[in-house]
C-alpha positions in Angstrom: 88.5 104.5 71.0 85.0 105.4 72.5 82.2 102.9 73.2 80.6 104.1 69.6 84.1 103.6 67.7 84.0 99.7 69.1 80.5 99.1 68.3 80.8 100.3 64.9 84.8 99.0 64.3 84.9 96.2 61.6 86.7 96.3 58.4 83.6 96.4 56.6 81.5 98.9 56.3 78.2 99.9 54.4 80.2 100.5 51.6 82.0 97.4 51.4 81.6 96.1 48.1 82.1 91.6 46.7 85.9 92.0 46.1 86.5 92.8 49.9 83.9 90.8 51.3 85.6 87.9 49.5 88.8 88.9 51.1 88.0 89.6 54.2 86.1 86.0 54.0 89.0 84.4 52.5 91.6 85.8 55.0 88.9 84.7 58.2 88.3 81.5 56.7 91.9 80.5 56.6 92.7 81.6 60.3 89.8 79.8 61.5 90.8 76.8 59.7 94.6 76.8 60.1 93.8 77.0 63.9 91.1 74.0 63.9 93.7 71.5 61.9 96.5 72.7 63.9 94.7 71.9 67.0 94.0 68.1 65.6 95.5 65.0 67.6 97.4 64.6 64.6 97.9 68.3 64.0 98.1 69.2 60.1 98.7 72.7 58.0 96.3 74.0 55.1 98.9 72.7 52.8 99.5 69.4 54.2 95.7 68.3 54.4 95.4 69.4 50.8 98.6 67.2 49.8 96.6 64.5 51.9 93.5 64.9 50.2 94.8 65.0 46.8 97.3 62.1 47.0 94.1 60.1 48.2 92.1 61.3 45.4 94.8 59.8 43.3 97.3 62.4 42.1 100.4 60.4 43.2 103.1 62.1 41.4 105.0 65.5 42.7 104.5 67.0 39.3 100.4 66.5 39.6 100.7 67.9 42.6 102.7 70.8 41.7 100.4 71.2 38.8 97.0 71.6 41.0 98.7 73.8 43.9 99.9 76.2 41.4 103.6 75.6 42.9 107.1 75.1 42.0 108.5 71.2 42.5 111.4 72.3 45.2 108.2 73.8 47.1 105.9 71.0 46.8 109.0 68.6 47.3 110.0 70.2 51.0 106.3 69.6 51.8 106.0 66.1 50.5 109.6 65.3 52.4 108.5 66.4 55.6 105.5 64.4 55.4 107.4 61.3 54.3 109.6 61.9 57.5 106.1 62.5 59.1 104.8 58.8 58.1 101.9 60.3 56.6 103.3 60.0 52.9 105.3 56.9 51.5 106.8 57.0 48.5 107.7 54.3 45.8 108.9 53.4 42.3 106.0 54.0 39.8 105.2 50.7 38.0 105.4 53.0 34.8 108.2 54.8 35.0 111.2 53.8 37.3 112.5 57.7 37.1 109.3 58.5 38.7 108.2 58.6 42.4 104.8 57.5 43.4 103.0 59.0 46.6 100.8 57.0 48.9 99.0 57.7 51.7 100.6 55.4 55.0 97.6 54.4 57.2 98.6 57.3 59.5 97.8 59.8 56.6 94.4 58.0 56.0 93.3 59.0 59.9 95.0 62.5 59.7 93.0 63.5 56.6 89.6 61.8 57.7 90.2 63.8 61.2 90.7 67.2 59.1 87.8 66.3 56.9 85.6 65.4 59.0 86.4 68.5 61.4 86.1 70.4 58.1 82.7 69.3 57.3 81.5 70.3 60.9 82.7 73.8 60.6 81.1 74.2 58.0 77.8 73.1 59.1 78.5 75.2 62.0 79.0 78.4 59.7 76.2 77.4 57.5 73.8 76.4 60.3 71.9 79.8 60.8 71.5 80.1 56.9 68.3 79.7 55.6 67.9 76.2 54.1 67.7 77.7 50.2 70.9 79.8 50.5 72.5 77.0 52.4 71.4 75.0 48.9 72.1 77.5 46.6 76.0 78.5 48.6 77.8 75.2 47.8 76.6 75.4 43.6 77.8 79.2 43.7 81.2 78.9 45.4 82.0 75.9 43.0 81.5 78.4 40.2 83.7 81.1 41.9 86.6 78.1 42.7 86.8 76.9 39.0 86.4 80.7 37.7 89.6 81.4 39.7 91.4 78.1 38.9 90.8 78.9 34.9 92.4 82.1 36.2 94.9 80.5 37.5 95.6 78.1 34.9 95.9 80.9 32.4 99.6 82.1 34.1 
């Protein structure tokens, strides 16, 4: 490669059009932030802070769970089980339904996903910081859109 060819070397070009911006984005996004939870005290995956998050948002059951991941339950159960055997899940007899298991977060679940969001929040700020303050506005509204737009998308397989 010549000193031109590595100056001018990104998967983008001129000519890149929204579709592979958006997955070029995506696929940078998810390196960067697989690498910053894994490097936690209490390291986490993608998957496991999003099981965090959403059990503390109060969707307790596997099936809920299964439902908003987009994922079958022997999936979603391997991941729950390991995080049980982690101590950052407990799990209990719903007071509805004696069949069915509840999920809590143990107060080792609570730090790990406060530590992820909260190192979350910062990267973002960092990414966002050289925006100018009306796109930095206008970007959270817009990628909102673009998340439910794919999760109707979703929703509709």
């Amino acid at each position: 490669m010549t000193t031109n060819d590595t100056e001018t070397f990104d998967e983008l070009g001129p000519e890149a059009g929204l579709g592979e911006v958006l997955l070029a984005l995506g696929g940078r996004l998810t390196r960067l932030q697989t690498e910053l939870l894994a490097g936690l005290e209490l390291p986490l995956t993608i998957r496991q802070y999003r099981i965090l998050s959403r059990v503390g948002s109060g969707h307790t059951s596997l099936t809920a769970l299964c439902k908003l991941a987009h994922r079958n339950p022997s999936t979603m159960s391997e991941s729950v089980d390991k995080m049980v055997n982690q101590d950052l899940l407990s799990r209990r007899p719903s007071a509805t339904s004696r069949r069915t298991m509840q999920l809590e977060l143990t107060a080792k679940g609570v730090t790990a996903r406060d530590s992820a969001r909260r190192a979350l929040d910062k990267f973002a700020a960092e990414l966002t910081a050289g925006l100018a303050p009306g796109m930095r506005d206008q970007l959270l509204p817009a990628l909102s859109q673009l998340y439910f737009a794919v999760q109707g998308n979703l929703d509709d397989r």
